[in-house]
C-alpha positions as CSV (number, residue, x, y, z in Angstrom):
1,X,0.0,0.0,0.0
2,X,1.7,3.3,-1.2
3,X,2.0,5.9,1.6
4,X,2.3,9.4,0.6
5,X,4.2,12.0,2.3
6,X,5.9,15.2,1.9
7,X,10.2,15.7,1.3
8,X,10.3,17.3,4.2
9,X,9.1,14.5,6.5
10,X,11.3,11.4,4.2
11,X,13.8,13.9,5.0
12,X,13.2,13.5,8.3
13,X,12.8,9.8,8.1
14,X,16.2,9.6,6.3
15,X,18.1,11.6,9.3
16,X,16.8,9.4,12.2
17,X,17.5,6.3,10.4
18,X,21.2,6.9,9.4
19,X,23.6,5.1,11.3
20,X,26.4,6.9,10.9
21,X,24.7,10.1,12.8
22,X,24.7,9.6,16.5
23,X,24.6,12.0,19.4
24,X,27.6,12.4,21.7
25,X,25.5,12.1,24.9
26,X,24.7,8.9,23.5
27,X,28.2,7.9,22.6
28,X,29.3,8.9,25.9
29,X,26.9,7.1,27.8
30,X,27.6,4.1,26.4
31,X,31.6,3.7,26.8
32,X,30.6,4.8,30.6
33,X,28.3,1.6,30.1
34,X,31.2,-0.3,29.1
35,X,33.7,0.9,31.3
36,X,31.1,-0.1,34.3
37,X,31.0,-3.3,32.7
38,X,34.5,-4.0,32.7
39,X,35.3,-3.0,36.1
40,X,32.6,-5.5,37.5
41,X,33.5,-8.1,35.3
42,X,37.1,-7.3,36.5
43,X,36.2,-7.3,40.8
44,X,34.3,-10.1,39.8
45,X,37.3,-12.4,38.8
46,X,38.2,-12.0,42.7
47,X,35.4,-12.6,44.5
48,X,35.0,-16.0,46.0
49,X,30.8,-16.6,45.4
50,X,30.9,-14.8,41.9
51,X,29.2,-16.7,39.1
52,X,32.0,-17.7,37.2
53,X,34.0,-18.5,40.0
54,X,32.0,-21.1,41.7
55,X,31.0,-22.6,38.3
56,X,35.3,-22.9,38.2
57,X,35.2,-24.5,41.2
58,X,32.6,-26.5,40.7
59,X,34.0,-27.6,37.6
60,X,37.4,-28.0,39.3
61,X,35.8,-29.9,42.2
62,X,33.9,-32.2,39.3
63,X,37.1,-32.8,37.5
64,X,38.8,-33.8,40.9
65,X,36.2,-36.2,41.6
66,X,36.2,-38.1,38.4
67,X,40.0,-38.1,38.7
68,X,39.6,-39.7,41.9
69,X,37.2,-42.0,41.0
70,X,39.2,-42.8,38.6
71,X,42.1,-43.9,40.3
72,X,39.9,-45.5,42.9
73,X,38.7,-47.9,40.2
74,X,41.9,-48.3,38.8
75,X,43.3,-49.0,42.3
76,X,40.3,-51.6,42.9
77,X,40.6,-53.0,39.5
78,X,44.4,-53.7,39.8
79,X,43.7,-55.0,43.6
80,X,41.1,-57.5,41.6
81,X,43.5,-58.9,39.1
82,X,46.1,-59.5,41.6
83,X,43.4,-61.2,43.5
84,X,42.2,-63.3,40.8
85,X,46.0,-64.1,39.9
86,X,46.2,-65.1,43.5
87,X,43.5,-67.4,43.7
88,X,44.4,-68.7,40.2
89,X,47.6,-69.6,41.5
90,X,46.2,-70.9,44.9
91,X,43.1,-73.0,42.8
92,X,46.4,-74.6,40.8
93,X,48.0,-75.5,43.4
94,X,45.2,-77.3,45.2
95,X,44.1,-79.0,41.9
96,X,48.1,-80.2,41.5
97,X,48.1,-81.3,45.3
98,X,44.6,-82.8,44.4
99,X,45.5,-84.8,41.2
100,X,48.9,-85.6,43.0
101,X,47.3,-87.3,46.5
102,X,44.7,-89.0,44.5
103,X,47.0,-91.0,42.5
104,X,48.0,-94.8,43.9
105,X,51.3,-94.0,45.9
106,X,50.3,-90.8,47.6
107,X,47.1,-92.7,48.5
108,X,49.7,-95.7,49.9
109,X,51.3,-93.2,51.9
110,X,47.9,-92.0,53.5
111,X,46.5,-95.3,54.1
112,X,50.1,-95.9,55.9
113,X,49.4,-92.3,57.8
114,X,45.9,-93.6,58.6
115,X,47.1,-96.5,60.1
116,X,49.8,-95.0,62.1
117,X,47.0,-93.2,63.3
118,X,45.1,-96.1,63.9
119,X,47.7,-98.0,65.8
120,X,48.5,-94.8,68.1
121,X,44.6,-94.8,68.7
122,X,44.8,-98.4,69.3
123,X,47.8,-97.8,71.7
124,X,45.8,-95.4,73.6
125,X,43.2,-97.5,73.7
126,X,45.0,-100.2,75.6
127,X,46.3,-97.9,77.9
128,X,42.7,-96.7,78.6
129,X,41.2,-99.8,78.9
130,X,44.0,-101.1,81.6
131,X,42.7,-97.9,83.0
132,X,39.4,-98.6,82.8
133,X,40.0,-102.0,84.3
134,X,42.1,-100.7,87.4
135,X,39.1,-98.6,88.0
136,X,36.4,-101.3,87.4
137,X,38.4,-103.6,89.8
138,X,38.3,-100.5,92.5
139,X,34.7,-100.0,91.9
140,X,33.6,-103.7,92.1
141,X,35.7,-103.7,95.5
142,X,34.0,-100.7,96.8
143,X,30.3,-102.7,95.4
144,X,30.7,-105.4,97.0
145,X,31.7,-104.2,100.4
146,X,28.6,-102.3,100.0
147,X,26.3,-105.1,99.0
148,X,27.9,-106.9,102.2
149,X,27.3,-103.9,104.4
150,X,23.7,-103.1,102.8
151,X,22.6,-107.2,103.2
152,X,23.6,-107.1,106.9
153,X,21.7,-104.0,107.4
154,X,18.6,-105.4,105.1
155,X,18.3,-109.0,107.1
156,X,18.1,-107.2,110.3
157,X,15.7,-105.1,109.1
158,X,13.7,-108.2,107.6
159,X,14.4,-109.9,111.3
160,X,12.4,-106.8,112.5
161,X,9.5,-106.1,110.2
162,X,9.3,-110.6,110.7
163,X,8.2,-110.0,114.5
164,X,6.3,-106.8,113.9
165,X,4.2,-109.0,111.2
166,X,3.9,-111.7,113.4
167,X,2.7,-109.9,116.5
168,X,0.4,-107.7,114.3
169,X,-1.0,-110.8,112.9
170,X,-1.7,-112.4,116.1
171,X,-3.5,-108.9,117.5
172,X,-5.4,-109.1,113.9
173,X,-6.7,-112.5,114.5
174,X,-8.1,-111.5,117.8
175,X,-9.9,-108.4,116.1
176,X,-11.4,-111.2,113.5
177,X,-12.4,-113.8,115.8
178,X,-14.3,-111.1,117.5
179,X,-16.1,-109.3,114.5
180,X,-16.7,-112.6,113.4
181,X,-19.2,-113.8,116.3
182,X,-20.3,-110.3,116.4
183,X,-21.7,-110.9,112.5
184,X,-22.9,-114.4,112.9
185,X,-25.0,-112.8,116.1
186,X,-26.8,-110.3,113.5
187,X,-27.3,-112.9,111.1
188,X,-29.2,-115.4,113.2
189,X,-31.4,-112.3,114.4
190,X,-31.9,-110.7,110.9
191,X,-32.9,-114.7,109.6
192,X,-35.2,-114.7,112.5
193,X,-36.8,-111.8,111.3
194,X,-36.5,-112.5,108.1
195,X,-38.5,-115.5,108.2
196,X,-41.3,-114.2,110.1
197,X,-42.2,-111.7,107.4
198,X,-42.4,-114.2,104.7
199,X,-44.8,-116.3,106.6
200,X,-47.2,-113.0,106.6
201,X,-46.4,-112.5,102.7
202,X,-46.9,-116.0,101.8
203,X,-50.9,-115.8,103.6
204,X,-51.6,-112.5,102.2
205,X,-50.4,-113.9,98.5
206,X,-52.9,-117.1,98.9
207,X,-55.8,-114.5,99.5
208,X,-54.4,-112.4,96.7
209,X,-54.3,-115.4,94.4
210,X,-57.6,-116.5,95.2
211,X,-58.9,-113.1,94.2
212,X,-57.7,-113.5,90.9
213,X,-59.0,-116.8,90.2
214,X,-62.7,-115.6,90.8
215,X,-61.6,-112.9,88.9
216,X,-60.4,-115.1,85.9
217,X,-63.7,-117.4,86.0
218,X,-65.9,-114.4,85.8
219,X,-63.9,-112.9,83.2
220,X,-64.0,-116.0,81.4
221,X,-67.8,-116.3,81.8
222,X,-68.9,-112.7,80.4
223,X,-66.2,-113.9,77.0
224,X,-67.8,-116.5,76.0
225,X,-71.6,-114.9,75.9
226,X,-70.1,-112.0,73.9
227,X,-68.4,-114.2,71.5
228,X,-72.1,-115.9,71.1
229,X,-73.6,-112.3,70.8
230,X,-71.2,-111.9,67.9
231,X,-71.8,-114.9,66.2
232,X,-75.9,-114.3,65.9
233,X,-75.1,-111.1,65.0
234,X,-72.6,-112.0,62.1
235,X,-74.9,-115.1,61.0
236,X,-77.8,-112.1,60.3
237,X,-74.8,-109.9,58.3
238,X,-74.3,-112.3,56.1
239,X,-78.0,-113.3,55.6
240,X,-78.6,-109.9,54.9
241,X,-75.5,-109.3,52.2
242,X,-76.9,-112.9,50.4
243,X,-80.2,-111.0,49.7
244,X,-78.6,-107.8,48.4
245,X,-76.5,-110.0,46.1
246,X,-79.5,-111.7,44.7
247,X,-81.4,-108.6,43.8
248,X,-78.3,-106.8,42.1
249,X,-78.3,-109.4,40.1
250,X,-82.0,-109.4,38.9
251,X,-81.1,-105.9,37.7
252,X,-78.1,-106.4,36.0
253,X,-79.9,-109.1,33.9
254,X,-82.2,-106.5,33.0
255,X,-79.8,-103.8,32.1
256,X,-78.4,-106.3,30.0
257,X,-81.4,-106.9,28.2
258,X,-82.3,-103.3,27.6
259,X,-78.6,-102.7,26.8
260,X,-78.9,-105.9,23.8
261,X,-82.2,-104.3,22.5
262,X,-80.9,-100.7,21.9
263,X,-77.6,-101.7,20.1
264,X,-79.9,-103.7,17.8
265,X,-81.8,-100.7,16.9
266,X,-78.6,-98.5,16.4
267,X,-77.4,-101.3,13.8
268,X,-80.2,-101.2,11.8
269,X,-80.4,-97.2,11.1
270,X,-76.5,-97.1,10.7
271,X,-76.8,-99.9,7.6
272,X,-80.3,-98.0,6.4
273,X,-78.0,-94.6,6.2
274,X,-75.0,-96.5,4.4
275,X,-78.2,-97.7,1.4
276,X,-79.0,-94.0,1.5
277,X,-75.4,-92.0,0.8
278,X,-74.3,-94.9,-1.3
279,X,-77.3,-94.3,-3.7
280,X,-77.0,-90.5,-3.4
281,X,-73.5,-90.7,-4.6
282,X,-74.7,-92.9,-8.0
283,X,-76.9,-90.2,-8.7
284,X,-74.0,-87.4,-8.1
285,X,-71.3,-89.3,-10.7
286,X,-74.1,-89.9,-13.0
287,X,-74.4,-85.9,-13.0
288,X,-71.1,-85.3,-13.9
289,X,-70.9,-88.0,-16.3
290,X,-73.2,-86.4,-18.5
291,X,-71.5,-83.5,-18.0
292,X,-67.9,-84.5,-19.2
293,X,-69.4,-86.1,-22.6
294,X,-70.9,-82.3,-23.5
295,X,-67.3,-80.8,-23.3
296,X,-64.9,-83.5,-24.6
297,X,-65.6,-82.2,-28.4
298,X,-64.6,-78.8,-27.5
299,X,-61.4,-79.9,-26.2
300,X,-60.6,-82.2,-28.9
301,X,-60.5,-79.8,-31.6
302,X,-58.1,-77.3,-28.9
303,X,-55.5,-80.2,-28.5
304,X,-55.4,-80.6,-32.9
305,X,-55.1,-76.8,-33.1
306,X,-52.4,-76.6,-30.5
307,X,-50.6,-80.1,-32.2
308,X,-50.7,-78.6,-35.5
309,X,-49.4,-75.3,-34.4
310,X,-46.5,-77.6,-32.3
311,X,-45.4,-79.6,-35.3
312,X,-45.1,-76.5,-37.9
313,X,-42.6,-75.0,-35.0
314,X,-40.6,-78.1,-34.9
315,X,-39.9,-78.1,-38.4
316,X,-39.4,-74.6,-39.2
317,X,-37.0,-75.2,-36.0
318,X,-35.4,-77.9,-37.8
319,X,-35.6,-76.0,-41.3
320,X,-33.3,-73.6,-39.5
321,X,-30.8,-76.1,-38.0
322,X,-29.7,-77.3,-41.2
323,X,-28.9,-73.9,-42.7
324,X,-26.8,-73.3,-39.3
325,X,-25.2,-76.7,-40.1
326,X,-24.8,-75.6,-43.8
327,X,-23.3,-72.1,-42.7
328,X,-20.6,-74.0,-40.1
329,X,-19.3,-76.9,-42.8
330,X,-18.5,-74.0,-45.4
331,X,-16.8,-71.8,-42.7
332,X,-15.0,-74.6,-41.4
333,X,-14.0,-75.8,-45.2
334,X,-13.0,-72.2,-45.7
335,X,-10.9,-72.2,-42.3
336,X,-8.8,-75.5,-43.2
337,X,-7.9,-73.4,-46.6
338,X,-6.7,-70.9,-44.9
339,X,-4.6,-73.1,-42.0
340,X,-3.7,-75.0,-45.3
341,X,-2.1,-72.0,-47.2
342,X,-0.5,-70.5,-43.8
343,X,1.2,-73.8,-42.7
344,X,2.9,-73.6,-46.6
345,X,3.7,-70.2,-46.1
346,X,5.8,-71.6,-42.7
347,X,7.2,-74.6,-43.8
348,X,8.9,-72.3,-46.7
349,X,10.2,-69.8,-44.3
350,X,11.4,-72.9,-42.4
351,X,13.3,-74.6,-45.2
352,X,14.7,-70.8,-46.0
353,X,16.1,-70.4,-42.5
354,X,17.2,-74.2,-41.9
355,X,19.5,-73.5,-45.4
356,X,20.2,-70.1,-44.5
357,X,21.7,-71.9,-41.1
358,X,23.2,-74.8,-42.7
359,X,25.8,-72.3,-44.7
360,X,26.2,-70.9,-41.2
361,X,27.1,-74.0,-39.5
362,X,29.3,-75.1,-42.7
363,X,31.0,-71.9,-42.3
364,X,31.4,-72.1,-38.5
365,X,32.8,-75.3,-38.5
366,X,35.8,-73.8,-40.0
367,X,36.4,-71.2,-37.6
368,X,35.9,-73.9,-34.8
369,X,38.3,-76.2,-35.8
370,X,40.9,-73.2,-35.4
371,X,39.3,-72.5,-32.5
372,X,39.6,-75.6,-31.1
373,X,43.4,-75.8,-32.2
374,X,44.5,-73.1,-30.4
375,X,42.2,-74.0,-27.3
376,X,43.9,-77.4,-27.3
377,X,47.3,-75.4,-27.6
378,X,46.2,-73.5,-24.7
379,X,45.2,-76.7,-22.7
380,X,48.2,-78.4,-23.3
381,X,50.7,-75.1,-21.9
382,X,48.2,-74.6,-18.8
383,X,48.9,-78.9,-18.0
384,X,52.6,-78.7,-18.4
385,X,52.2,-75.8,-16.2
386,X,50.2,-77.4,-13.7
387,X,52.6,-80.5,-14.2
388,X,55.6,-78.2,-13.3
389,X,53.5,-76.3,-10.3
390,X,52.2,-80.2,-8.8
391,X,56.2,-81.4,-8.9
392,X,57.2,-78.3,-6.9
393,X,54.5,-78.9,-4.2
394,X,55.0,-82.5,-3.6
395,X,59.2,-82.0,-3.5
396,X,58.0,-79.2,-1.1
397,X,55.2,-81.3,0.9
398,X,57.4,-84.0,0.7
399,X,60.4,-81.7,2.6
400,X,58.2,-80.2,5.4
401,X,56.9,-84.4,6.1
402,X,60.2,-85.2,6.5
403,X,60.9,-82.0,8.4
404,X,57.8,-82.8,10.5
405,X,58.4,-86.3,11.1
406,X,61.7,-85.7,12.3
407,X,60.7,-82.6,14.9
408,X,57.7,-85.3,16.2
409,X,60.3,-88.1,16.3
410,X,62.5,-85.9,17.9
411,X,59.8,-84.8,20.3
412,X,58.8,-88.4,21.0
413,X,61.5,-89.6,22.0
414,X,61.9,-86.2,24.2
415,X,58.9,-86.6,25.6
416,X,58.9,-90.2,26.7
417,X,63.2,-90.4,27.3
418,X,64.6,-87.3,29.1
419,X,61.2,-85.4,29.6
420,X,59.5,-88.9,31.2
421,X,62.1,-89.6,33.2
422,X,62.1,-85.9,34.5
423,X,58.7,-85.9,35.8
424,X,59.2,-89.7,37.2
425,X,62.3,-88.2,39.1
426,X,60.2,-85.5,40.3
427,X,57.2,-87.6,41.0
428,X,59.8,-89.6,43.0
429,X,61.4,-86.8,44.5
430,X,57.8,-85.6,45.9
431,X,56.3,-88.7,47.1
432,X,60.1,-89.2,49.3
433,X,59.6,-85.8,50.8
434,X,56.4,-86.3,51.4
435,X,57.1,-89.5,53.1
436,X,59.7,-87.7,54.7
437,X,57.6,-85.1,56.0
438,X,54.7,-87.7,57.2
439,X,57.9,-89.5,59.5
440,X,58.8,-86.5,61.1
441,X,55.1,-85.8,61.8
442,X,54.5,-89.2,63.1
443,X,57.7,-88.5,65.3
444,X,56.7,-85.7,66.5
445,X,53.2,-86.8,67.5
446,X,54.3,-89.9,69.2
447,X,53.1,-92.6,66.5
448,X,54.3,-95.1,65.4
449,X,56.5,-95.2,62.1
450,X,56.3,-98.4,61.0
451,X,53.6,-98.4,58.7
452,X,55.2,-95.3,57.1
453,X,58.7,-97.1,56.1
454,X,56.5,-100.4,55.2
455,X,55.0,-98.3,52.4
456,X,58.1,-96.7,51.6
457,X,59.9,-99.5,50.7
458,X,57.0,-100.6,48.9
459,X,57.0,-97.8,46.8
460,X,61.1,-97.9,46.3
461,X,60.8,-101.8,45.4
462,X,58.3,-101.3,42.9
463,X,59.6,-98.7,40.9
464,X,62.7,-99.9,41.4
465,X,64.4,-97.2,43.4
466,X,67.1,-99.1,45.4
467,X,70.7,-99.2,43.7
468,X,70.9,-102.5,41.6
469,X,73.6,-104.9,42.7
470,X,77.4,-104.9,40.9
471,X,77.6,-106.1,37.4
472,X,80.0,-109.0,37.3
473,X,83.6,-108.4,36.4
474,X,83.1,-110.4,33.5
475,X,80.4,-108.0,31.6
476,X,81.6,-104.3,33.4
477,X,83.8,-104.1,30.1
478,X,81.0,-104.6,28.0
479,X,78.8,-101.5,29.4
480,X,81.5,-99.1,30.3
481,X,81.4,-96.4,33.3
482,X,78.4,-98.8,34.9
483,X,77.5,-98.2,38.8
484,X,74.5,-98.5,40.9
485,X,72.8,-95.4,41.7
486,X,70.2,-95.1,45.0
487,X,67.1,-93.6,44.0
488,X,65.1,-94.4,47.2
489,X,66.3,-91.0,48.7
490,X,65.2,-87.6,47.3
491,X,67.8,-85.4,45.4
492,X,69.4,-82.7,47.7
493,X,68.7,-80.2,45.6
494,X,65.3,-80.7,45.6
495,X,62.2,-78.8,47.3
496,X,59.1,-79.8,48.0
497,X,56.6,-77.6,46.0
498,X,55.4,-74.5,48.5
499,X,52.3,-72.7,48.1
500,X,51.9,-69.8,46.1
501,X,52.5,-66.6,48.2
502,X,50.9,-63.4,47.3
503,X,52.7,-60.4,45.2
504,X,53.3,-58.6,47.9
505,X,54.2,-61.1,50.4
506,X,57.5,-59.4,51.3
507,X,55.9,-56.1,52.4
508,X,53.9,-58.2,54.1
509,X,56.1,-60.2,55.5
510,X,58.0,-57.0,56.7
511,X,54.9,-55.5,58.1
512,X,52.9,-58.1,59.8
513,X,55.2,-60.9,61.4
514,X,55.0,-59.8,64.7
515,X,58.5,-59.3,65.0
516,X,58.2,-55.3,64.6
517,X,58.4,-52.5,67.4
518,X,55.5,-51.0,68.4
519,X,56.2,-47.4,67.4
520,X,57.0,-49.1,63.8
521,X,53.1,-50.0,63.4
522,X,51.5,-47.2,65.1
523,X,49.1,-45.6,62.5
524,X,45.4,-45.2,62.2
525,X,43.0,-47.9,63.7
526,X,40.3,-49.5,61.7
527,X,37.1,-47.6,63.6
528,X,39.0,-44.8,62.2
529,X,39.6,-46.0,58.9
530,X,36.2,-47.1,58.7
531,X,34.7,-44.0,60.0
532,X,36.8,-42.0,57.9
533,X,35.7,-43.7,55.0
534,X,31.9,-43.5,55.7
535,X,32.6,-39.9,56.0
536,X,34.0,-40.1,52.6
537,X,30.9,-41.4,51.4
538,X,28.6,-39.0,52.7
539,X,30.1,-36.5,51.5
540,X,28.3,-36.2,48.0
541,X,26.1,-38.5,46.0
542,X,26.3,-41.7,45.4
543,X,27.5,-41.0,41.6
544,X,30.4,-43.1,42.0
545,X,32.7,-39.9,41.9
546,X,33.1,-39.6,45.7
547,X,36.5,-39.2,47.1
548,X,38.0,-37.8,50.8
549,X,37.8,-34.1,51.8
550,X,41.9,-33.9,51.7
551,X,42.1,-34.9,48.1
552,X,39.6,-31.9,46.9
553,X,42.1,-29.2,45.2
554,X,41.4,-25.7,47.1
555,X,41.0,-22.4,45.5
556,X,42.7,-19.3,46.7
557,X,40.9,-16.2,46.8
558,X,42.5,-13.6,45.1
559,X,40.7,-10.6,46.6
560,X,42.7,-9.0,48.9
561,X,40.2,-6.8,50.6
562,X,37.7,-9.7,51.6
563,X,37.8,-12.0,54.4
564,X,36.2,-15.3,53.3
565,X,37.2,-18.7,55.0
566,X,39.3,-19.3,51.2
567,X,42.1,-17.0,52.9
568,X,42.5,-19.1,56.4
């Protein structure tokens, strides 16, 4: 939309908006701007709990942690691989000592401990069961002179409780004889009385039962003339019941008779109706009769019209079928003509194309038997090649066999001559230490060593470890610097196979044998250590980037005129 304004005011426009005219108050005011910028972003740099400076701090104070951290789990990490080489080394050593004791003459040796063991237990055994006798003996001493002491006192005391039972038997004998005349006193009174009052039940009874046997006859007497009562009366029932019959049946024989008359009457009017409806239906079909010979010309002369009218269909029908059939055999004809005339119009292309590649192939033939030439040329250089390259690689399969055959024989017999009889030597050397060990612990303990040097000499006799006797003088020439060697002690070089010690088992060693002053260990105790490090842990998140207060780098404060705790 066009606006429309006079030179004067664009002028005016044009002034305000040009940027290289500004005002000198303005100018002024803004380097003052910018000089009171720069001095506060200058004090700023100095003060302690400025912006910038505690996001430095911060920042420093991050970085510190995650250094810490990091070292902490480098620290922890290196800790675990030691461990784990430790406990490799320790697992190794087990599963050698393992695979070592299980075998047969380790196994000797702890069957020969066990019954050391055994025959020290056995020994102590002895010794306790003297001691158990010595004490049984004692103790069957000490019973029986308290059996002889406790029968003494038990047949006086039988003696006593004898004459006590006797003279309370006599005094209860007394007390019986007494209470017995006493009872048989009562009982002669109580039969006394007892018999006097059945003589007075026994009379009152007799008048009692003669009661009841006037009783019974009367009884007896007023039955029988009721039961003759109920015999006239039942005599007169039945006379009665005879009369009723013979009436009921008087009028049953005349029901009967009515009931014979009236179904002969029903009889005859049903066959009289029958007559009736089957002459009125003669007379209907007679009706109709006469009806369907009226109407049978009328319908006679419909069928021929409709007949007539069918067959000129049929055989304009079939009029029109055979000029169909006569259309389709001269199309048809007309179609084999023209198959007829294309298939000639093929089969001379054909022959044109099969002679037209016959003078091809005739020509090709030519060219591909100096194709074939120089392919068989070519076929022949690649096999004398290949020929060439096979020799090279058998010669040079052939070299590294023998090569190979001779570093396996040479291993071989390594491995089952100087190597084999190394680790039997060894084997050796640890079982006879072993043993060694086992007599100076059955020594020590007080058992007895037999069984130990039994299986010893086992061992030496079966592997042959005792020195072989002198050859005779007559065959020493024949085998040179020969002379009996005796196996059955261990080499004096040799050392049983310690335990694996830790990586820093010397400052170990040097720190915690007990041998060292007691200003020499004097440090910080484990409360706190412990303390110290849950302390550590509290002191931020648990972000894995904790670490202790005295590791945190501190920042000066470079103000001098402030007083903050960054300056103490």
């Amino acid at each position: 939309m066009p606006i429309v304004m006079t030179k004067d005011e664009w002028s005016r426009i044009v002034r305000w908006t040009d940027s290289s005219r500004e005002d000198q108050e303005v100018l002024r005011r803004k380097e003052y701007v910018k000089y009171l910028d720069d001095s506060s972003r200058n004090m700023t740099k100095n003060w302690p709990n400025s912006l910038e400076n505690v996001n430095k701090r911060n920042e420093e104070l991050r970085r510190g942690r995650i250094e810490a951290a990091e070292q902490a789990n480098s620290r922890f990490y290196q800790q675990y691989l030691k461990r784990k080489r430790e406990e490799q080394r320790e697992l190794m050593y087990s599963a050698r000592e393992t695979v070592f004791k299980n075998k047969d003459a380790p196994k000797l040796l702890l069957s020969a401990v066990i019954e050391t063991v055994i025959q020290k237990e056995r020994q102590e055994q002895l010794k306790f069961n003297a001691k158990l006798k010595h004490l049984a003996a004692e103790q069957k001493r000490k019973d029986d002179n308290d059996i002889i002491k406790k029968a003494k006192e038990w047949n006086d005391l039988m003696a006593l409780r004898r004459k006590r039972r006797f003279d309370a038997n006599k005094q209860y004998q007394k007390e019986i004889s007494d209470q017995a005349h006493e009872i048989s006193e009562r009982n002669r009174i109580e039969y006394e009385t007892e018999l006097g009052m059945q003589k007075v039940d026994n009379m009152r009874a007799n008048e009692q039962m003669d009661e009841l046997k006037k009783f019974d006859d009367e009884f007896k007497a007023a039955e029988k003339a009721r039961i003759l009562s109920d015999m006239k009366r039942s005599r007169e029932e039945v006379e009665q019941r005879r009369r009723e019959t013979e009436a009921r049946d008087k009028m049953d024989d005349r029901l009967i008779d009515v009931l014979q008359r009236s179904r002969a009457r029903v009889e005859r009017r049903r066959k009289q109706t029958e007559i009736d409806v089957k002459a009125e239906k003669l007379r209907v079909l007679e009706k109709i009769s006469q009806k369907l010979e009226s109407g049978d010309a009328a319908r006679e002369a419909k069928d021929n019209a409709n007949l007539q009218k069918a067959i000129q269909e049929k055989e304009a029908a079939a009029e029109a079928r055979r000029q169909a059939d006569a259309r389709k055999r001269e199309q048809f004809k007309q179609e084999r003509i023209e198959v007829r005339q294309q298939y000639l119009r093929d089969e001379a292309q054909r022959l044109h194309e099969f002679n037209t590649m016959r003078q091809w192939e005739i020509m090709n033939r030519f060219k591909n038997a100096e194709l074939y030439e120089d392919f068989q040329e070519k076929l022949r250089l690649d096999k004398e090649k290949k020929i060439k390259q096979y020799r090279e690689d058998i010669l040079k399969l052939w070299k590294e066999r023998d090569d190979r055959d001779a570093k396996e024989r040479a291993d071989t017999r390594y491995f089952y001559g100087e190597l084999a009889e190394k680790k039997l030597r060894d084997a050796d050397n640890k079982l006879l230490t072993l043993g060694s060990r086992l007599l100076e612990e059955a020594r020590e303990n007080g058992r007895p060593e037999y069984a130990l040097h039994r299986a010893l000499e086992r061992y030496c006799k079966q592997y042959r470890l005792y020195p072989m006797p002198e050859l005779p003088r007559s065959m020493q020439e024949h085998y040179g610097p020969y002379a009996p060697v005796d196996l059955s002690r261990p080499d004096a070089e040799y050392k049983y196979p310690a335990p694996p010690l830790p990586e820093d088992h010397h400052e170990q060693a040097s720190k915690r044998d007990g041998l060292q002053s007691f200003e020499s260990i004097v440090g910080v105790s484990k409360s706190e250590k412990k303390q110290e490090q849950a302390d550590y842990k509290r002191a931020g998140p648990a972000n894995g980037l904790q670490r202790k207060r005295d590791s945190l780098p501190k920042i000066q404060c470079k103000n001098d005129t402030c007083g903050c705790e960054l300056k103490k």
